[in-house]
FILUMMI-883793 format. One line per field, with one value per residue (C-alpha): x, y, z; residue in three letters. Coordinates in steps of 0.1 Angstrom, whole numbers, plus 5000, padded with zeros to 4 digits. Layout:
<recs>
x	X	...
y	Y	...
z	Z	...
kedren	ala	...
</recs>
This chain:
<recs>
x	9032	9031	9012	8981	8975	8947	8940	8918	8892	8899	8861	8878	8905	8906	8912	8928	8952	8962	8947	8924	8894	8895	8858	8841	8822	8832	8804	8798	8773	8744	8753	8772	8800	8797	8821	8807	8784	8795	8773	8754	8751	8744	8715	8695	8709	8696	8668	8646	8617	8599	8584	8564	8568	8596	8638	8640	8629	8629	8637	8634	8654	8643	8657	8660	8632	8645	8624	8624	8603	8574	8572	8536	8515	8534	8514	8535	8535	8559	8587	8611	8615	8610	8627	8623	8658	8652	8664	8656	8679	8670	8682	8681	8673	8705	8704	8689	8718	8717	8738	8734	8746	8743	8751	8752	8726	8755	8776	8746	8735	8772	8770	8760	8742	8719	8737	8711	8692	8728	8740	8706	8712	8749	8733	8705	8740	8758	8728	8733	8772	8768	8741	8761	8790	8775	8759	8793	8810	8775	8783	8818	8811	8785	8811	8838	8813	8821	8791	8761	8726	8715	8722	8709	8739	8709	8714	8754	8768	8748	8782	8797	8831	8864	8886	8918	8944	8977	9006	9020	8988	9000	9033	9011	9002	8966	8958	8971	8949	8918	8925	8929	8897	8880	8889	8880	8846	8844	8855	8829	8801	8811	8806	8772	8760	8769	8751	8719	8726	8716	8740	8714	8708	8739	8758	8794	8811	8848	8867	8875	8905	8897	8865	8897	8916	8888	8886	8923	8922	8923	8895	8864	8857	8871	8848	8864	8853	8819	8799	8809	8789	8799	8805	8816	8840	8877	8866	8841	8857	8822	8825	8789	8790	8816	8807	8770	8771	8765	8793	8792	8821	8817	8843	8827	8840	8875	8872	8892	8888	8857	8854	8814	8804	8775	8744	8757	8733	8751	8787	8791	8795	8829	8847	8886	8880	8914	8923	8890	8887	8854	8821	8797	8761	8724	8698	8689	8722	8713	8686	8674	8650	8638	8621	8622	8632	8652	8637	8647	8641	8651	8646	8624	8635	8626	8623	8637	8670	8676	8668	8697	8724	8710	8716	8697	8704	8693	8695	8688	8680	8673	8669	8673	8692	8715	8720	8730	8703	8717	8756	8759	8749	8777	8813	8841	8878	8905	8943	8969
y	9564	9543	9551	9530	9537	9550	9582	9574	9594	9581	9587	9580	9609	9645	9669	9645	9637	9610	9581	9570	9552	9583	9597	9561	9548	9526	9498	9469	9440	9449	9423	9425	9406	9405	9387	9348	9350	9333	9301	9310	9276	9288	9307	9275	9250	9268	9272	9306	9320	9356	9378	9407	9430	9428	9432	9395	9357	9333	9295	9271	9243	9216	9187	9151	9135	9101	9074	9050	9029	9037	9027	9006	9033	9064	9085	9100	9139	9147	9145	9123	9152	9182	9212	9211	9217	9245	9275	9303	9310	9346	9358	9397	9412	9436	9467	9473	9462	9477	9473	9507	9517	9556	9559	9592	9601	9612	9583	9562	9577	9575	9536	9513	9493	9495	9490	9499	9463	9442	9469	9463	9423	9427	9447	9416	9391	9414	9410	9374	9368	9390	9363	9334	9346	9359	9322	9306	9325	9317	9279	9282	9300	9272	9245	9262	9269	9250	9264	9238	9251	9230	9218	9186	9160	9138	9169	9176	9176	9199	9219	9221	9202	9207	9186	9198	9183	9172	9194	9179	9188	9214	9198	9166	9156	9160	9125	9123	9157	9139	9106	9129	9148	9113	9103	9138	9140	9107	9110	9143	9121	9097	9128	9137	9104	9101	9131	9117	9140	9120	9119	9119	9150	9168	9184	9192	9224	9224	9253	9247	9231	9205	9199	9187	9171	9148	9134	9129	9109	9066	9062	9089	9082	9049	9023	8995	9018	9027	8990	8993	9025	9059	9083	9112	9110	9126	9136	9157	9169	9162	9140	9132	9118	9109	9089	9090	9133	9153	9173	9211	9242	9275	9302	9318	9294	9308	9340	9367	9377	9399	9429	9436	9465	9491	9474	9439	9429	9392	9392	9359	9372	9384	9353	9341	9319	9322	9288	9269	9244	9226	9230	9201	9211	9201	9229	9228	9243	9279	9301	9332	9358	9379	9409	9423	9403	9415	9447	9466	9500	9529	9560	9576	9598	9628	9625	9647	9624	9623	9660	9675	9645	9640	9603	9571	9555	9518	9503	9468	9462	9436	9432	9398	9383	9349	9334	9301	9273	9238	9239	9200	9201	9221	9209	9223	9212	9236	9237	9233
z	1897	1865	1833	1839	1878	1886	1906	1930	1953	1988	2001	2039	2040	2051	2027	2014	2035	2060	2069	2044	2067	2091	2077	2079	2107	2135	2132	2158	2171	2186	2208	2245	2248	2285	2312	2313	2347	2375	2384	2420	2440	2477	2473	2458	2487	2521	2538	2527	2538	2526	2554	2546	2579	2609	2612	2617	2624	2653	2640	2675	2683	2700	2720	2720	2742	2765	2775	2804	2827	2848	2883	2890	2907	2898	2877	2846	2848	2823	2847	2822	2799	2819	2819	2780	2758	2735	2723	2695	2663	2656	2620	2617	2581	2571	2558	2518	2492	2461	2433	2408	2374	2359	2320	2304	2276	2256	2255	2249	2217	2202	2214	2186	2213	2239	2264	2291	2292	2297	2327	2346	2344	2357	2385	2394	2390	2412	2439	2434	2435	2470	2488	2473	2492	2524	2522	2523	2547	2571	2563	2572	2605	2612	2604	2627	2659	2691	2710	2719	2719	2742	2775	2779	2773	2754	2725	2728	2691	2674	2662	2632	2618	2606	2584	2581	2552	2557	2553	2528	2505	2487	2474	2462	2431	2413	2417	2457	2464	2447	2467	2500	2496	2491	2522	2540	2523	2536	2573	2569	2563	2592	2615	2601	2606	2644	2646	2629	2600	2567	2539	2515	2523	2518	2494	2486	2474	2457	2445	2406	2413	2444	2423	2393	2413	2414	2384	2386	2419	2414	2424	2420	2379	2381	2375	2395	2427	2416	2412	2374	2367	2355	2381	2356	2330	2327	2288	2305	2338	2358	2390	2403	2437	2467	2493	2480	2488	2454	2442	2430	2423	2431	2423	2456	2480	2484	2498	2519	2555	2556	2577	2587	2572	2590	2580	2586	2610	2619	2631	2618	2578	2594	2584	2566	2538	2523	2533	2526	2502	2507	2521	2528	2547	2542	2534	2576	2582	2570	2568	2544	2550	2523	2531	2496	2470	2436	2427	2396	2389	2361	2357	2330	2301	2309	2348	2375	2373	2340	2336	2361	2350	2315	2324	2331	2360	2370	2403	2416	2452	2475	2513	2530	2562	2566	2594	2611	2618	2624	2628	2632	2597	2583	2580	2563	2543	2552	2545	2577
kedren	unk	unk	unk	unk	unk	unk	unk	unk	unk	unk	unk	unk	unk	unk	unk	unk	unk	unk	unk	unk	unk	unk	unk	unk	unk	unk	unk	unk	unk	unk	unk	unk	unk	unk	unk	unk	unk	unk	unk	unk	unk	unk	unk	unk	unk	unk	unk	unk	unk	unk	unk	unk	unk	unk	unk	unk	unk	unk	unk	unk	unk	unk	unk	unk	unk	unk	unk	unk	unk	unk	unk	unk	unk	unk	unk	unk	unk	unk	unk	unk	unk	unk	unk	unk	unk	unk	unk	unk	unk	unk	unk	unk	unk	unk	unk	unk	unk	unk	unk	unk	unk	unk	unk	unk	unk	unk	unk	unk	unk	unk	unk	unk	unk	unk	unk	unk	unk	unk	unk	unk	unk	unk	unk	unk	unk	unk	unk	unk	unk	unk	unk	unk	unk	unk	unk	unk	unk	unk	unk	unk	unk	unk	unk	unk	unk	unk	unk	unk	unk	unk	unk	unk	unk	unk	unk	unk	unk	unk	unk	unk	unk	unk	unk	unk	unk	unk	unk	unk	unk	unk	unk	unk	unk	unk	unk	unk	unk	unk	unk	unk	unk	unk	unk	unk	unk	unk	unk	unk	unk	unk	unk	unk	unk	unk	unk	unk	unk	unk	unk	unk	unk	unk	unk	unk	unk	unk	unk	unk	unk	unk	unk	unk	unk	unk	unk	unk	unk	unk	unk	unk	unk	unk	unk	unk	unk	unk	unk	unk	unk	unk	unk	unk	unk	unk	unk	unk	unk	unk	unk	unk	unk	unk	unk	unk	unk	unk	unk	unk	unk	unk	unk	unk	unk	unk	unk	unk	unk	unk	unk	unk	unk	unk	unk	unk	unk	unk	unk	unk	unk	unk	unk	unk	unk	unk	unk	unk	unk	unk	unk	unk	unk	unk	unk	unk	unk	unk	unk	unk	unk	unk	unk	unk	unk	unk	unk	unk	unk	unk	unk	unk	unk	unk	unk	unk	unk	unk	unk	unk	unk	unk	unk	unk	unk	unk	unk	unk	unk	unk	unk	unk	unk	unk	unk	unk	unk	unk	unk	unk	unk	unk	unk	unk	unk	unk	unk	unk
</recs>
């Protein structure tokens, strides 16, 4: 130690030893840096309706009515149109799904945040990343049925579609897999309107990267193609419309095969999304039902809970049903 060093009292060491920040406090934010939230876009785009009583809903469909001639002298009894062409679309109300959350009095008091506030909103997100994707695999069921529900041939159509991509998709560049799912979106929209679905009503749903490839196809953002208007910009990776449909991404559109669980009241949530990579559907082609809608609850301090764990513990819980409607208007993009 030279002359003119100074001895000095190292206020963070142990008996002065070791490390000399070991006796000072670990400070932080009050703020949560939480995990960015995952946009929810199904929920918004279907069909819902609240019930108060009952496991589930009838939605009827109705036929096509023809016209023709009279004969002079022939009364008309209703004949032209008789039997009716109907059917009933029942959607059951699954079981109560709750997302929960216990966190130890202990560990909260040594937290220099209240972390208690941030874990109950996770909860309500969870709730809501759990409809958006029962909501997609329900559109993607609708879009792959084959089953009329109807008889007459007047009302034959009303199934869904399915637009496959080539096989040489995957091994394309950006700019031919945006030019490729221009021309599916638009053979998509041909279908709807044979079956008297309007295209102003729909909407489109891309995974993050179809919904890129966009803006990197010829023809989407280019001006040339759009009447001289912007239809999104590559400096700000937004694409508005193709083939006059609306045009959203959703990182809950690719999803695995999922295996009904006990409560699942409608077989069709069992679905393989693995290979999806678009959905386009109007807000006819599904339907909600909320019994109960987002309901958050905690427990008190001091209550029977938090007396035997000496924990708080938040739950959010919900009860609701999805279920098909209108399967002509649902369609789907899916690889070979």
């Amino acid at each position: 130690m030279a002359i003119n060093d100074a001895l000095l009292a190292r206020l963070g060491q142990i008996q002065g030893t070791g490390a000399v920040d070991t006796v000072f406090q670990k400070l932080g934010q009050s703020e949560i840096l939480n995990a960015f939230k995952r946009e929810t876009v199904f929920k918004n785009l279907v069909k819902t309706r609240n019930i108060k009583n009952g496991k589930s809903f009838d939605f009827q469909v109705t036929g096509r009515a023809s016209a023709g001639y009279i004969t002079p002298g022939v009364p008309l009894l209703g004949g032209l149109n008789s039997p009716s062409d109907v059917n009933i679309k029942n959607i059951a109300v699954d079981g109560l799904m709750a997302a929960d959350q216990a966190i130890y009095d202990l560990d909260q008091l040594m937290n220099y945040a209240d972390v208690r506030s941030e874990y109950m909103e996770q909860l309500g997100i969870a709730l809501a990343w759990e409809t958006d994707r029962r909501i997609a695999r329900i559109l993607f069921a609708g879009a792959n049925n084959t089953t009329e529900p109807l008889a007459k041939s007047i009302n034959t159509g009303r199934i869904g579609f399915k637009k496959t991509l080539t096989s040489g998709y995957a091994a394309a560049s950006k700019a031919a897999k945006g030019d490729e799912l221009v021309s599916a979106i638009g053979d998509i929209v041909t279908q709807f309107r044979k079956k008297d679905v309007a295209p102003s009503t729909l909407v489109c749903v891309l995974p993050p990267e179809e919904y890129d490839f966009l803006t990197e196809g010829s023809r989407v953002i280019n001006t040339d193609f759009n009447g001289g208007q912007a239809n999104g910009t590559l400096a700000n990776g937004l694409v508005q419309r193709v083939k006059g449909v609306p045009i959203m991404w959703s990182n809950h559109l690719i999803q695995p095969a999922y295996t009904l669980q006990t409560f699942d009241k409608n077989p069709d949530y069992a679905q393989d999304l693995s290979k999806c990579r678009g959905l386009i559907f109007s807000r006819e082609a599904v339907g909600m039902l909320t019994l109960r809608a987002p309901r958050f609850q905690m427990t008190s301090e001091g209550g029977s809970f938090n007396i035997q764990y000496q924990a708080t513990l938040g739950v959010a819980t919900q009860s609701i049903g999805i279920g098909r409607l209108r399967d002509e208007c649902a369609a789907c993009i899916v690889l070979p």
